[in-house]
PDB file of N, CA, C, O and CB in Angstrom:
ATOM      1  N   UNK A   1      -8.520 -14.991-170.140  1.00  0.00           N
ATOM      2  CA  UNK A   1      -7.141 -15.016-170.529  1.00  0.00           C
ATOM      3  C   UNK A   1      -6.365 -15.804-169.494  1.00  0.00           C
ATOM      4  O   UNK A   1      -6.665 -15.961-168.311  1.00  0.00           O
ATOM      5  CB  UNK A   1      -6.583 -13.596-170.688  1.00  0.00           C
ATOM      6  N   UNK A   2      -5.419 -16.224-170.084  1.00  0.00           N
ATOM      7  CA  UNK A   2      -4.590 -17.463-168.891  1.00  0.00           C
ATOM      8  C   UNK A   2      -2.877 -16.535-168.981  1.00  0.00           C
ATOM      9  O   UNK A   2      -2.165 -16.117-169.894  1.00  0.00           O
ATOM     10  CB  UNK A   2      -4.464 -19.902-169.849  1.00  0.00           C
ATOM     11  N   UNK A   3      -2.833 -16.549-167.936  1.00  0.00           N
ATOM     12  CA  UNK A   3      -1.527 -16.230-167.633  1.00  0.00           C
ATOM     13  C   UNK A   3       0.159 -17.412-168.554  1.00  0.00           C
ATOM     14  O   UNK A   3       0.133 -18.622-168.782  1.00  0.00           O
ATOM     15  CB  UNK A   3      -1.734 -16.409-165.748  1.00  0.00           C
ATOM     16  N   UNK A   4       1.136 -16.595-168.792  1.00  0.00           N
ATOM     17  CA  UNK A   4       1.810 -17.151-169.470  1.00  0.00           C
ATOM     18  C   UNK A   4       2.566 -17.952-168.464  1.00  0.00           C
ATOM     19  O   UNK A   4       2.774 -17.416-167.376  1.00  0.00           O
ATOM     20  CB  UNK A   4       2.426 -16.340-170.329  1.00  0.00           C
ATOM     21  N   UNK A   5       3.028 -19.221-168.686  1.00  0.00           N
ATOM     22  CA  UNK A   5       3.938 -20.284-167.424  1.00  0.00           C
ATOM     23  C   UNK A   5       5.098 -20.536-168.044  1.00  0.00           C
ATOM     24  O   UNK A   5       5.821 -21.407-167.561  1.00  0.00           O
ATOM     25  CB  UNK A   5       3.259 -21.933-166.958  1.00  0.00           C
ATOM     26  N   UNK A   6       5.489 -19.869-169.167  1.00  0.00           N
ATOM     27  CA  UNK A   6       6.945 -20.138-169.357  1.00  0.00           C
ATOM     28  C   UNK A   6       8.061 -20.084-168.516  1.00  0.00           C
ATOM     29  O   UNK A   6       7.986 -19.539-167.415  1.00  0.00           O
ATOM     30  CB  UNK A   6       7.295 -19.483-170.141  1.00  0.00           C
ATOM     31  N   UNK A   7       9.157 -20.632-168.957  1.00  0.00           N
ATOM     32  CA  UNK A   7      10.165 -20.101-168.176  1.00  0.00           C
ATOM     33  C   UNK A   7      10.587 -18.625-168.078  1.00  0.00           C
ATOM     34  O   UNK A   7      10.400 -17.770-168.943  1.00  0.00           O
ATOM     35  CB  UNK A   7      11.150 -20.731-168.523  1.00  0.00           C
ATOM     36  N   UNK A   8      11.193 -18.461-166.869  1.00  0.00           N
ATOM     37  CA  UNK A   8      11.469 -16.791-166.552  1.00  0.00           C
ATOM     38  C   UNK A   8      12.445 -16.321-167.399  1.00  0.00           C
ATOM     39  O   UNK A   8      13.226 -17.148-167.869  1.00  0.00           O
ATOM     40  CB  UNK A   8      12.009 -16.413-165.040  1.00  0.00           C
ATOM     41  N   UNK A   9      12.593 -14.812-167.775  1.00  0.00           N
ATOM     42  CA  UNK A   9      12.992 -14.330-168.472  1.00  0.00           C
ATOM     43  C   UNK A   9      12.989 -14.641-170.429  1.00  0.00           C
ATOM     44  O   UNK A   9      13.783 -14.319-171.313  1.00  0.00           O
ATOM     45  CB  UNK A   9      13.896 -14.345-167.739  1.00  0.00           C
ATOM     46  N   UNK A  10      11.843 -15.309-170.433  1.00  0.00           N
ATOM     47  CA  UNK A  10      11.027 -15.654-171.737  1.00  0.00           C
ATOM     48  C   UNK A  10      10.382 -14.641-172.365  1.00  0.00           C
ATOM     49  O   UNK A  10       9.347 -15.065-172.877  1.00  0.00           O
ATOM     50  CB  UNK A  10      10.015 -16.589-171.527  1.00  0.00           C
ATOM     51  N   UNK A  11      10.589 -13.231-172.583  1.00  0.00           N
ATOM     52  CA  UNK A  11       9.506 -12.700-173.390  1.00  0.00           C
ATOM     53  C   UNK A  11       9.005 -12.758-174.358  1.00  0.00           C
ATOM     54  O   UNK A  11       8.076 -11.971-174.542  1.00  0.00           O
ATOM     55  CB  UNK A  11       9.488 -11.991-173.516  1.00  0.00           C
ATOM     56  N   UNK A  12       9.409 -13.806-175.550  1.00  0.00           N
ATOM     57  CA  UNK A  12       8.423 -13.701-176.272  1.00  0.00           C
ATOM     58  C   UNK A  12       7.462 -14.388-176.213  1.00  0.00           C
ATOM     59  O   UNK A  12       6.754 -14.142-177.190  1.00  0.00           O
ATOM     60  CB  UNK A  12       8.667 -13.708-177.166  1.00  0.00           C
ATOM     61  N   UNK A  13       6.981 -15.231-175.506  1.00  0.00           N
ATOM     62  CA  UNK A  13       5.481 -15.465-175.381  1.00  0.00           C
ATOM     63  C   UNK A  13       4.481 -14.568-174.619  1.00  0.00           C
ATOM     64  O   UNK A  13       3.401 -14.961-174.180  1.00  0.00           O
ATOM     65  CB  UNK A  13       5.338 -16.676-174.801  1.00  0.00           C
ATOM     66  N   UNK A  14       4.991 -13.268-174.511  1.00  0.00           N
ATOM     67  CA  UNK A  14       3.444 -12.707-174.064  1.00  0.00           C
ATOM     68  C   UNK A  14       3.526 -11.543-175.364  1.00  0.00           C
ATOM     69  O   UNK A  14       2.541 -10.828-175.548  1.00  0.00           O
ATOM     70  CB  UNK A  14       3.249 -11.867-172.031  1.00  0.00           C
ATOM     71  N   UNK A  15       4.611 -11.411-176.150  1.00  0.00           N
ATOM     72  CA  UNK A  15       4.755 -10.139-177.427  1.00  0.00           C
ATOM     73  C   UNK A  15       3.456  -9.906-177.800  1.00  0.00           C
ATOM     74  O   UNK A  15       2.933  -8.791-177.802  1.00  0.00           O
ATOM     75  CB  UNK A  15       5.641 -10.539-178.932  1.00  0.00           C
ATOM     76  N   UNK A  16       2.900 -10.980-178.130  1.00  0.00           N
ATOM     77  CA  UNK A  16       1.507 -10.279-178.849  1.00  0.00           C
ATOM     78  C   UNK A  16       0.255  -9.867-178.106  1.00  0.00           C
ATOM     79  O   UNK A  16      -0.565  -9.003-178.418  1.00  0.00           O
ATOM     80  CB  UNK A  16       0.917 -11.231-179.836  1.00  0.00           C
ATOM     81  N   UNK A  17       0.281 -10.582-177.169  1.00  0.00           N
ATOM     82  CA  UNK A  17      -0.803  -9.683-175.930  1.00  0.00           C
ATOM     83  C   UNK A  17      -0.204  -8.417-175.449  1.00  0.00           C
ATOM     84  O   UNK A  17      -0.963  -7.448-175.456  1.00  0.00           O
ATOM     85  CB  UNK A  17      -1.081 -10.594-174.374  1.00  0.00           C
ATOM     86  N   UNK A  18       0.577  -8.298-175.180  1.00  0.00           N
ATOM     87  CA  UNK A  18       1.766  -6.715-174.788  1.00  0.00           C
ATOM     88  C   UNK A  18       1.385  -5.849-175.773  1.00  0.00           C
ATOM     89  O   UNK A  18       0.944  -4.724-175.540  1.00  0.00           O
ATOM     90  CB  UNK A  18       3.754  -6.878-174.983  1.00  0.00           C
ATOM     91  N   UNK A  19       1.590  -6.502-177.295  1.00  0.00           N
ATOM     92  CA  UNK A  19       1.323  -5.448-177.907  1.00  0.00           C
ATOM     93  C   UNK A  19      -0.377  -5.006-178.143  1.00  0.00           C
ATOM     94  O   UNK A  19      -0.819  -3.857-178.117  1.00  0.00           O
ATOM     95  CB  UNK A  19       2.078  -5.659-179.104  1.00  0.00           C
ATOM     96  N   UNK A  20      -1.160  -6.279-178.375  1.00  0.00           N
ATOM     97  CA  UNK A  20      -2.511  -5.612-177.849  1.00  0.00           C
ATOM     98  C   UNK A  20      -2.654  -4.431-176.865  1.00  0.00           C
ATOM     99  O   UNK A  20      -3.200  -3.354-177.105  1.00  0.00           O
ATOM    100  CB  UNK A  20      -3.221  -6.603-177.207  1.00  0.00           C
ATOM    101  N   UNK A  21      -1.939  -4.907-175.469  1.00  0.00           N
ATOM    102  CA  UNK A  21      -2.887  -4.370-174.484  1.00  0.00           C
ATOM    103  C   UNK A  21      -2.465  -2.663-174.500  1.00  0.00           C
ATOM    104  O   UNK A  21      -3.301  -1.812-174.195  1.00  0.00           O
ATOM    105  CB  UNK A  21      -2.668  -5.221-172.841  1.00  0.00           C
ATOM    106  N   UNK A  22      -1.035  -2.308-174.904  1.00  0.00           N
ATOM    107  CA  UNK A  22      -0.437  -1.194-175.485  1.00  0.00           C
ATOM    108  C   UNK A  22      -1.389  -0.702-176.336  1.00  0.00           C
ATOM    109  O   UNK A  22      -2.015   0.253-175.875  1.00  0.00           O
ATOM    110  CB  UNK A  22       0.804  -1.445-176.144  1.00  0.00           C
ATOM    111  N   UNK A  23      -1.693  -1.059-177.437  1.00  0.00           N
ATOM    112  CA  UNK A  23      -2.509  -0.112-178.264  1.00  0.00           C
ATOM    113  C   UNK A  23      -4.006  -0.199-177.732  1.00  0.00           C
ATOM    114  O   UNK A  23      -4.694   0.796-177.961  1.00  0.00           O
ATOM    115  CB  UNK A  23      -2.415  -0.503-179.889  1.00  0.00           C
ATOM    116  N   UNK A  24      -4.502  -1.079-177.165  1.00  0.00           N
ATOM    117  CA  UNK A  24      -5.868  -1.077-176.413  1.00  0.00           C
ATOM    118  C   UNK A  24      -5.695   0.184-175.939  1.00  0.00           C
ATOM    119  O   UNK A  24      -6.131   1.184-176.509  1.00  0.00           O
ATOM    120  CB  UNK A  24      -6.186  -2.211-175.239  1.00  0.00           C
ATOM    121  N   UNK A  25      -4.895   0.187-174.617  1.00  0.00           N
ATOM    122  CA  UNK A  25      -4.580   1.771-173.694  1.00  0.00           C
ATOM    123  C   UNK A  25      -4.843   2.932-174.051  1.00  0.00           C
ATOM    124  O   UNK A  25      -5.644   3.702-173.520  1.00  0.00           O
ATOM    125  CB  UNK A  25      -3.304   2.118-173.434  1.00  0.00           C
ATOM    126  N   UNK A  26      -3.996   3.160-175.221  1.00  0.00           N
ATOM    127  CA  UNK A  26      -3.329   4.073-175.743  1.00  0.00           C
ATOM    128  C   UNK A  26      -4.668   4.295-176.570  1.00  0.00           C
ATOM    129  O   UNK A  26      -5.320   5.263-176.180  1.00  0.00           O
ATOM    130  CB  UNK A  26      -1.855   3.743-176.391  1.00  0.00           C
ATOM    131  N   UNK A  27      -5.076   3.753-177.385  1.00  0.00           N
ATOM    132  CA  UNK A  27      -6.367   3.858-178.572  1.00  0.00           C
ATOM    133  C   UNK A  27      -7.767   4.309-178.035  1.00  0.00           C
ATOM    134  O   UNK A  27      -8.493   5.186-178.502  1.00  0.00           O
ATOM    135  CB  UNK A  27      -6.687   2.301-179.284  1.00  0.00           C
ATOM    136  N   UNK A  28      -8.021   3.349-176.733  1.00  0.00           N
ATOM    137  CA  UNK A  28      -9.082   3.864-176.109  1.00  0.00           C
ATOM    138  C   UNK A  28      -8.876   3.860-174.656  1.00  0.00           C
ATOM    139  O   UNK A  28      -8.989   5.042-174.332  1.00  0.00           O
ATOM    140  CB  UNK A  28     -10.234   3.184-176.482  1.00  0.00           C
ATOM    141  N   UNK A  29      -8.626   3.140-173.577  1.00  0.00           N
ATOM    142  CA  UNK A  29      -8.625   3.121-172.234  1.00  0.00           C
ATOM    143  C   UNK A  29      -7.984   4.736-171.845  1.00  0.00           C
ATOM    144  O   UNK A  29      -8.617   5.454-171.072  1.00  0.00           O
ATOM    145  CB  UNK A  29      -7.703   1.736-171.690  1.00  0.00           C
ATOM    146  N   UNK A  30      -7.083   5.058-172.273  1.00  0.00           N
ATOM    147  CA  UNK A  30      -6.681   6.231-171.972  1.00  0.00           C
ATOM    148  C   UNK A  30      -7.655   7.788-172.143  1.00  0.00           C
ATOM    149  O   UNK A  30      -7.750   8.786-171.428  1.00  0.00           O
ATOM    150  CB  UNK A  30      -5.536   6.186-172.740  1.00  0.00           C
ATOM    151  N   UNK A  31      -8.182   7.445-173.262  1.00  0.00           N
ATOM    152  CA  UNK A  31      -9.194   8.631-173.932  1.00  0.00           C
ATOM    153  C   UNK A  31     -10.391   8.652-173.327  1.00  0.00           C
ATOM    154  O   UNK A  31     -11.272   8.985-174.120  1.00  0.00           O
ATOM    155  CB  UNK A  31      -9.549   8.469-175.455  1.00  0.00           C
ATOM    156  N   UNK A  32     -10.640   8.509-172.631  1.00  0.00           N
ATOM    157  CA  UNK A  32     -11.906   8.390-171.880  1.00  0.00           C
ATOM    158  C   UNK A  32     -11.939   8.455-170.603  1.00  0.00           C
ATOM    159  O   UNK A  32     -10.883   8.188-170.030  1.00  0.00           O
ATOM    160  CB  UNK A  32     -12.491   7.360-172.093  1.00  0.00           C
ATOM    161  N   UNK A  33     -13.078   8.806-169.808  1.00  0.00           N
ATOM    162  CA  UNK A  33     -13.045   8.450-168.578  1.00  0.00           C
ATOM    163  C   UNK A  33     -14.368   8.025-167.531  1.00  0.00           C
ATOM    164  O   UNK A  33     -15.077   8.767-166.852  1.00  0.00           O
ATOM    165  CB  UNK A  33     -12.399   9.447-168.162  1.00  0.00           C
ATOM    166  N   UNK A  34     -14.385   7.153-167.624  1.00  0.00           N
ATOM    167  CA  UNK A  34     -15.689   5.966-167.575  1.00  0.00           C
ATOM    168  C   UNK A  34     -16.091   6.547-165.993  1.00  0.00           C
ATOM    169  O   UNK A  34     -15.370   7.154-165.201  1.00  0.00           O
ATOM    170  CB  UNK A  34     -15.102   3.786-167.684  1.00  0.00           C
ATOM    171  N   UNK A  35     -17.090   6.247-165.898  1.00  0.00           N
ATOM    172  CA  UNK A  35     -18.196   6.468-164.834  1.00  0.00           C
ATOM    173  C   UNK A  35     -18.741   5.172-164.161  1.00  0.00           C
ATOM    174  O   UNK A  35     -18.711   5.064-162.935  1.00  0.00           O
ATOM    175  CB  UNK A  35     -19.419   7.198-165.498  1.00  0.00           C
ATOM    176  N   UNK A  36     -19.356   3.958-165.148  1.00  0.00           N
ATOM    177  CA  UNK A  36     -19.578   3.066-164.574  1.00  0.00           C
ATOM    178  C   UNK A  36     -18.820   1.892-165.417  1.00  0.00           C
ATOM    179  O   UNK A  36     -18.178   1.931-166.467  1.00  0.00           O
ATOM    180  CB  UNK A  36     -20.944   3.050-164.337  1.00  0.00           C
ATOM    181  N   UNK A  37     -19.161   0.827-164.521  1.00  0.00           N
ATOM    182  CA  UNK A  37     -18.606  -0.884-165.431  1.00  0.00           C
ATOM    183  C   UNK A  37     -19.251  -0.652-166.548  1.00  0.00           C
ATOM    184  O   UNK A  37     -18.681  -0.053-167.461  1.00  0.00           O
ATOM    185  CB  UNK A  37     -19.180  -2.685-164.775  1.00  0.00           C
ATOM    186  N   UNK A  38     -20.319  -1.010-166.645  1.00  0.00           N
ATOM    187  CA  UNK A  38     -20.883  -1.368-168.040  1.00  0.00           C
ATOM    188  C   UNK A  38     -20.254  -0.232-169.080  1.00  0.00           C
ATOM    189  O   UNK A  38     -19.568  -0.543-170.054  1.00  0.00           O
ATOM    190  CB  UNK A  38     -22.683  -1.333-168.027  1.00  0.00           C
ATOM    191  N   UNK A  39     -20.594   1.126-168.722  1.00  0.00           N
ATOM    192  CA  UNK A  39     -19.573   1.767-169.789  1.00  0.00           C
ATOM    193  C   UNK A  39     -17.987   1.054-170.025  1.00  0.00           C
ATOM    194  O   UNK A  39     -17.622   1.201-171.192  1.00  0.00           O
ATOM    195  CB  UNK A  39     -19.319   3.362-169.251  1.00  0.00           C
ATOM    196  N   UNK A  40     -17.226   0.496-169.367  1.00  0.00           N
ATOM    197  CA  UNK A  40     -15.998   0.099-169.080  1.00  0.00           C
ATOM    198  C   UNK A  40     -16.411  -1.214-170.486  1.00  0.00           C
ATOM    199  O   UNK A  40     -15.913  -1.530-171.566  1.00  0.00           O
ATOM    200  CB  UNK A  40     -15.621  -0.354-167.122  1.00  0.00           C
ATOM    201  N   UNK A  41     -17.671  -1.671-169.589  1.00  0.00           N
ATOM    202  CA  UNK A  41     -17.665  -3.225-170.885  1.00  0.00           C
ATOM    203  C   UNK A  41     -18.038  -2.770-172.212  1.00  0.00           C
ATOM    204  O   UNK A  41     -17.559  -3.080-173.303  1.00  0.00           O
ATOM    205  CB  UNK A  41     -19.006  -4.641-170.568  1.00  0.00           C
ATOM    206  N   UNK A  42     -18.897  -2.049-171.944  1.00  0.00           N
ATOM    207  CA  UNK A  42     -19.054  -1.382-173.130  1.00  0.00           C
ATOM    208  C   UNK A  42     -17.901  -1.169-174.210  1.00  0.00           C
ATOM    209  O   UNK A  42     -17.855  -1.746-175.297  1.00  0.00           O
ATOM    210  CB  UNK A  42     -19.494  -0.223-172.751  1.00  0.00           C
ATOM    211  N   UNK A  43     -17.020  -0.284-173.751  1.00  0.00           N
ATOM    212  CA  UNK A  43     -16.086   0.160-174.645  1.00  0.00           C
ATOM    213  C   UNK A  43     -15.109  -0.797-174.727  1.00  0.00           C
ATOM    214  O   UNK A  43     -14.179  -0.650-175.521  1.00  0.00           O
ATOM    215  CB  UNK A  43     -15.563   1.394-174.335  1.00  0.00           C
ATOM    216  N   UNK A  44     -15.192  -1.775-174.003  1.00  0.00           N
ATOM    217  CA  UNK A  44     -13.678  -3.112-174.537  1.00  0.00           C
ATOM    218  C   UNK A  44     -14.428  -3.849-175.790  1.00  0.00           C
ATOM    219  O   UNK A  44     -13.941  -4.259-176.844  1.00  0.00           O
ATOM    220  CB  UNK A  44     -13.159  -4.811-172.930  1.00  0.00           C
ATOM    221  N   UNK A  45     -15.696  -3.876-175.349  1.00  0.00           N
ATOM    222  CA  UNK A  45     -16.091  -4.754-176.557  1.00  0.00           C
ATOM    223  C   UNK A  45     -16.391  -4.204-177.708  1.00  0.00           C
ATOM    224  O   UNK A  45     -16.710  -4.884-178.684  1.00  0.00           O
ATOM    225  CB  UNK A  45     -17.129  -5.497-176.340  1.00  0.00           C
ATOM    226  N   UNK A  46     -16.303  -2.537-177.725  1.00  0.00           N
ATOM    227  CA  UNK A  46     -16.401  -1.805-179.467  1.00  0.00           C
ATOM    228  C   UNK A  46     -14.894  -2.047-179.528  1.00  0.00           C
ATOM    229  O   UNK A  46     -14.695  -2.920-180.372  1.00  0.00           O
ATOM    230  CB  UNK A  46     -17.001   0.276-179.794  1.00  0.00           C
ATOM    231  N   UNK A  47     -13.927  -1.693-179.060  1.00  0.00           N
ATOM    232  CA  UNK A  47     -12.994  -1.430-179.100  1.00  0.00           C
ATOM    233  C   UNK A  47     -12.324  -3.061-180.045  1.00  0.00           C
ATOM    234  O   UNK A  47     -11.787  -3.277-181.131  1.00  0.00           O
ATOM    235  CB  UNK A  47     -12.644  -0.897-177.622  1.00  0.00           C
ATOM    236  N   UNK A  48     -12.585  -3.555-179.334  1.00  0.00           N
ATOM    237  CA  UNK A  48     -11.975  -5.352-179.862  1.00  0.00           C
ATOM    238  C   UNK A  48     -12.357  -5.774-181.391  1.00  0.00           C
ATOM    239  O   UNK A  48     -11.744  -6.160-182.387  1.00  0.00           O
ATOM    240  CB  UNK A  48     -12.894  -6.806-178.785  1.00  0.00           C
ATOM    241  N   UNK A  49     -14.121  -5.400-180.917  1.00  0.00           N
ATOM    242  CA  UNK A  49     -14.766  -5.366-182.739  1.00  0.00           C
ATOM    243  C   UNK A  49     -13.789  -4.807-183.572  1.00  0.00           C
ATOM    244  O   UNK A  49     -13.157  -5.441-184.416  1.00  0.00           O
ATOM    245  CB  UNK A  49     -16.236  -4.299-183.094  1.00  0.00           C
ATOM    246  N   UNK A  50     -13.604  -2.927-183.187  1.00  0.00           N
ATOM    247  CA  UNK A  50     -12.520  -1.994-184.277  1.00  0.00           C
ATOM    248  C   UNK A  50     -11.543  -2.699-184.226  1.00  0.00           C
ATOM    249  O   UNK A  50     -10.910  -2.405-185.240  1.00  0.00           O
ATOM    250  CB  UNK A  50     -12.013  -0.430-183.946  1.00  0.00           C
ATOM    251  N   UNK A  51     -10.785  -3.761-183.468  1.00  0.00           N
ATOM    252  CA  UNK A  51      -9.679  -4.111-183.660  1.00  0.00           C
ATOM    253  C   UNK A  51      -9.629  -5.554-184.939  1.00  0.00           C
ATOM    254  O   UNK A  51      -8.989  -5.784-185.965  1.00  0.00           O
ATOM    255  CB  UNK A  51      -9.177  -4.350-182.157  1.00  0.00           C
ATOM    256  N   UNK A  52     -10.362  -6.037-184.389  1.00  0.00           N
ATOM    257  CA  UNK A  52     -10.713  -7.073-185.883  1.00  0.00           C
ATOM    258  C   UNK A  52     -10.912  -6.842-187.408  1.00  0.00           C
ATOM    259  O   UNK A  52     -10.513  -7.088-188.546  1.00  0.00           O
ATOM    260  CB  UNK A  52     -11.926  -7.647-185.740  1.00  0.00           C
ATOM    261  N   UNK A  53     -11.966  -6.084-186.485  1.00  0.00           N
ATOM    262  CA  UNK A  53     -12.782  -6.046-188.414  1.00  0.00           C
ATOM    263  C   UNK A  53     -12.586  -4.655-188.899  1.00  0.00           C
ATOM    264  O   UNK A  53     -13.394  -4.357-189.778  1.00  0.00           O
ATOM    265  CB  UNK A  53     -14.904  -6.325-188.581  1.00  0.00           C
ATOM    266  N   UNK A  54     -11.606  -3.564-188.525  1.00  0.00           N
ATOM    267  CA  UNK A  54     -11.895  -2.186-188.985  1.00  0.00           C
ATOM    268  C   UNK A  54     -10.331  -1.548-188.919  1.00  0.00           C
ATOM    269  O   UNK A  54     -10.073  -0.520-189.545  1.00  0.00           O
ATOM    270  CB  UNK A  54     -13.128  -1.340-187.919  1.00  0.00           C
ATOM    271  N   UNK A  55      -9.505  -2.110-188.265  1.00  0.00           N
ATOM    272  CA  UNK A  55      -8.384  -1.443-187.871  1.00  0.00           C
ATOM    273  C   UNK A  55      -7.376  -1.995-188.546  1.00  0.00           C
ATOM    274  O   UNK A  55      -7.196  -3.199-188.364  1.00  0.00           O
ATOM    275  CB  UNK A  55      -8.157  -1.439-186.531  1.00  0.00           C
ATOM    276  N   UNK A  56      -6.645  -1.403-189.307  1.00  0.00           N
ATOM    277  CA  UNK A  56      -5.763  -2.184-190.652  1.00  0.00           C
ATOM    278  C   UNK A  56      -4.492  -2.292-189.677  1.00  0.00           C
ATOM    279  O   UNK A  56      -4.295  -1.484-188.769  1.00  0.00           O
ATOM    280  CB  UNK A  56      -5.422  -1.072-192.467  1.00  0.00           C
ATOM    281  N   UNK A  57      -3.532  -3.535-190.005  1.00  0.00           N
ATOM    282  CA  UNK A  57      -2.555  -3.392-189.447  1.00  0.00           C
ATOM    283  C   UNK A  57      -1.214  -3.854-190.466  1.00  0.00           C
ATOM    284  O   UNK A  57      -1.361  -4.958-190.991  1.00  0.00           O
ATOM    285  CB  UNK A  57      -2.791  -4.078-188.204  1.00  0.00           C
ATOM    286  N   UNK A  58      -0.131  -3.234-190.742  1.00  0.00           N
ATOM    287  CA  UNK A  58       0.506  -3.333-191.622  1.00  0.00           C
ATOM    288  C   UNK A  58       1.528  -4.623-191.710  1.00  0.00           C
ATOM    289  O   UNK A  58       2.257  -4.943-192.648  1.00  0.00           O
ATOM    290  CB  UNK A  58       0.972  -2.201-191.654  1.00  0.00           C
ATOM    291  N   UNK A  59       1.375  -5.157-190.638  1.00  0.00           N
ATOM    292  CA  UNK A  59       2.435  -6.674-191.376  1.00  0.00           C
ATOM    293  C   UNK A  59       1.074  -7.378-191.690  1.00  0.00           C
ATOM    294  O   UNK A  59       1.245  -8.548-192.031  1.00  0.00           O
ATOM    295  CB  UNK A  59       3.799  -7.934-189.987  1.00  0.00           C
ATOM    296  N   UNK A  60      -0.421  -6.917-191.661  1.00  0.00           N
ATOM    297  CA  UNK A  60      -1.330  -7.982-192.810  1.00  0.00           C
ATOM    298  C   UNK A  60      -1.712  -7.188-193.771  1.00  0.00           C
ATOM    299  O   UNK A  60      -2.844  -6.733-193.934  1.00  0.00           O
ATOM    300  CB  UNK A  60      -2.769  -8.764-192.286  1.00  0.00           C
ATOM    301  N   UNK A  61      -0.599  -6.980-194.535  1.00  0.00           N
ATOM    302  CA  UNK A  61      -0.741  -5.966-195.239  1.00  0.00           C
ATOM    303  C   UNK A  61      -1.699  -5.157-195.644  1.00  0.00           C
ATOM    304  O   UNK A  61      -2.517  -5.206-196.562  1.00  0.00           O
ATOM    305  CB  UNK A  61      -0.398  -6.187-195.919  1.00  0.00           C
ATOM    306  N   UNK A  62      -1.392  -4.188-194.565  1.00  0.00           N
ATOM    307  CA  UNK A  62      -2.807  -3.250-194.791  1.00  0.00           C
ATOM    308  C   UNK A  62      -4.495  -3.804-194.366  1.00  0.00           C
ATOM    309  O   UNK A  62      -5.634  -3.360-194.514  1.00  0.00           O
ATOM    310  CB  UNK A  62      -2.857  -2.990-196.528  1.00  0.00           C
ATOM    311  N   UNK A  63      -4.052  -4.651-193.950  1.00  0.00           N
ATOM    312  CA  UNK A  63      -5.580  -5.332-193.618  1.00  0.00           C
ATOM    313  C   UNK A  63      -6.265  -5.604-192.270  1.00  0.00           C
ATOM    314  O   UNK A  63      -5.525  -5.653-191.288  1.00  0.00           O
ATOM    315  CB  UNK A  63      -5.596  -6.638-194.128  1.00  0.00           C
ATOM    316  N   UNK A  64      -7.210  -5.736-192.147  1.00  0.00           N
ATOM    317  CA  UNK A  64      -8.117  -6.298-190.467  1.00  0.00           C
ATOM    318  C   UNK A  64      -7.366  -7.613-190.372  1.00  0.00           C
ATOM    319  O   UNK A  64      -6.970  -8.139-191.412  1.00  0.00           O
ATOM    320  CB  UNK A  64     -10.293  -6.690-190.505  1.00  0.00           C
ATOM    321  N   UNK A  65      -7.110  -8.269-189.007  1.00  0.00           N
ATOM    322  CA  UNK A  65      -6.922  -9.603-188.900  1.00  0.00           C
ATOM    323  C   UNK A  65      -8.455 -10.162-189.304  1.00  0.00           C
ATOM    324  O   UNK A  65      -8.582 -11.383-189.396  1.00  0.00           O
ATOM    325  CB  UNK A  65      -6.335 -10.008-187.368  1.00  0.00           C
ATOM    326  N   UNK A  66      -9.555  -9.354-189.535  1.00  0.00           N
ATOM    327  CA  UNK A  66     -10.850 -10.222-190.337  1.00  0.00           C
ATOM    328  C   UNK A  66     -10.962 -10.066-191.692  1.00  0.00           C
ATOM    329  O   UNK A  66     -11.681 -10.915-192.219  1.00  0.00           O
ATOM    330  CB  UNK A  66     -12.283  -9.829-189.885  1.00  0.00           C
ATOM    331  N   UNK A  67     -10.306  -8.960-192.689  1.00  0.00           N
ATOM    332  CA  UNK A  67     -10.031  -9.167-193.342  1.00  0.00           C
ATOM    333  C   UNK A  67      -9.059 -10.088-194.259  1.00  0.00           C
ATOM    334  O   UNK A  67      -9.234 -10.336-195.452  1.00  0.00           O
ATOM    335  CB  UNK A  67     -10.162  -8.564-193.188  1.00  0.00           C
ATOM    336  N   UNK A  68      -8.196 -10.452-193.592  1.00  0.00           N
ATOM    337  CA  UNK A  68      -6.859 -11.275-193.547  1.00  0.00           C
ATOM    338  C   UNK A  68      -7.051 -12.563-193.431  1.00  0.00           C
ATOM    339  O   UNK A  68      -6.447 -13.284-194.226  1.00  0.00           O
ATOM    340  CB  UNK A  68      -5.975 -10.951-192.488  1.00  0.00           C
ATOM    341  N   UNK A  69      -7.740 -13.044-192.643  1.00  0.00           N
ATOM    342  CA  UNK A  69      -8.473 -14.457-192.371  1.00  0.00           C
ATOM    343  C   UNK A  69      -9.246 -15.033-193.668  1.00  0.00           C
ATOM    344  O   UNK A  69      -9.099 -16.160-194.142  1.00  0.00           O
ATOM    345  CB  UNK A  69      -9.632 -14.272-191.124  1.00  0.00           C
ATOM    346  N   UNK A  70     -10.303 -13.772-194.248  1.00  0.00           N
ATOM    347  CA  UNK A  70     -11.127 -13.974-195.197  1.00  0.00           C
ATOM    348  C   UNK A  70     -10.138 -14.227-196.373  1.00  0.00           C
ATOM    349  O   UNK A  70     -10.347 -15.234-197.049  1.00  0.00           O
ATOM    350  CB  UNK A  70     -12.128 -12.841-195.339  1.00  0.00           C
ATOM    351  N   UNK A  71      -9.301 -13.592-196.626  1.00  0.00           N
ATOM    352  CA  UNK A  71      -8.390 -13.778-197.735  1.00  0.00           C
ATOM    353  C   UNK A  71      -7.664 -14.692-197.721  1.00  0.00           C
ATOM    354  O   UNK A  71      -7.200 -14.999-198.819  1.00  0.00           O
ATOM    355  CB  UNK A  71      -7.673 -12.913-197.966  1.00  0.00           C
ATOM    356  N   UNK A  72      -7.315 -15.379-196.725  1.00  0.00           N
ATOM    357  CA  UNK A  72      -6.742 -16.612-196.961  1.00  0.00           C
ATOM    358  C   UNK A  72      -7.079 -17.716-196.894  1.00  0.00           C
ATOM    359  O   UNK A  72      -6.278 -18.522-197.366  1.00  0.00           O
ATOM    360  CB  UNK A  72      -6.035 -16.741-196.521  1.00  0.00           C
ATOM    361  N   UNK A  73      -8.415 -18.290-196.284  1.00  0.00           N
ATOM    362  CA  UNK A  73      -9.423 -18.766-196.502  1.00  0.00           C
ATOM    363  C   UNK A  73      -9.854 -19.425-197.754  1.00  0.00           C
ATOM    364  O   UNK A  73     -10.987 -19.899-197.844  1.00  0.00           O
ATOM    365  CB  UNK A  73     -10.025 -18.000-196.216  1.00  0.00           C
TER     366      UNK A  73
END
């Protein structure tokens, strides 16, 4: 991930990573409590999968951003 270089006091270019990393937290980083890295990698990378292909989000209406892709496609 690359850091945002906009000008200061710009927030909307990081809105949609913010709001990722918020429900990342909250969904899983918080619920758990890891022991080692690999558990750590472990769970970002189920977690990202559920976020694609399994986790509906309502401005795509009702859909995965992999579902959503496929449909417009």
């Amino acid at each position: 991930m690359k850091a945002s270089m906009s000008r200061k006091g710009n927030c909307w270019d990081n809105a949609c990573m913010e709001n990722f990393f918020s429900h990342f937290k909250t969904e899983c980083i918080y619920l758990y409590s890891f022991k080692t890295a690999e558990a750590v990698q472990d769970a970002v990378y189920k977690y990202i999968r559920f976020y694609n292909h399994q986790r509906f989000q309502k401005k795509l209406n009702n859909l995965s951003p992999y579902q959503y892709r496929i449909q417009a496609a």
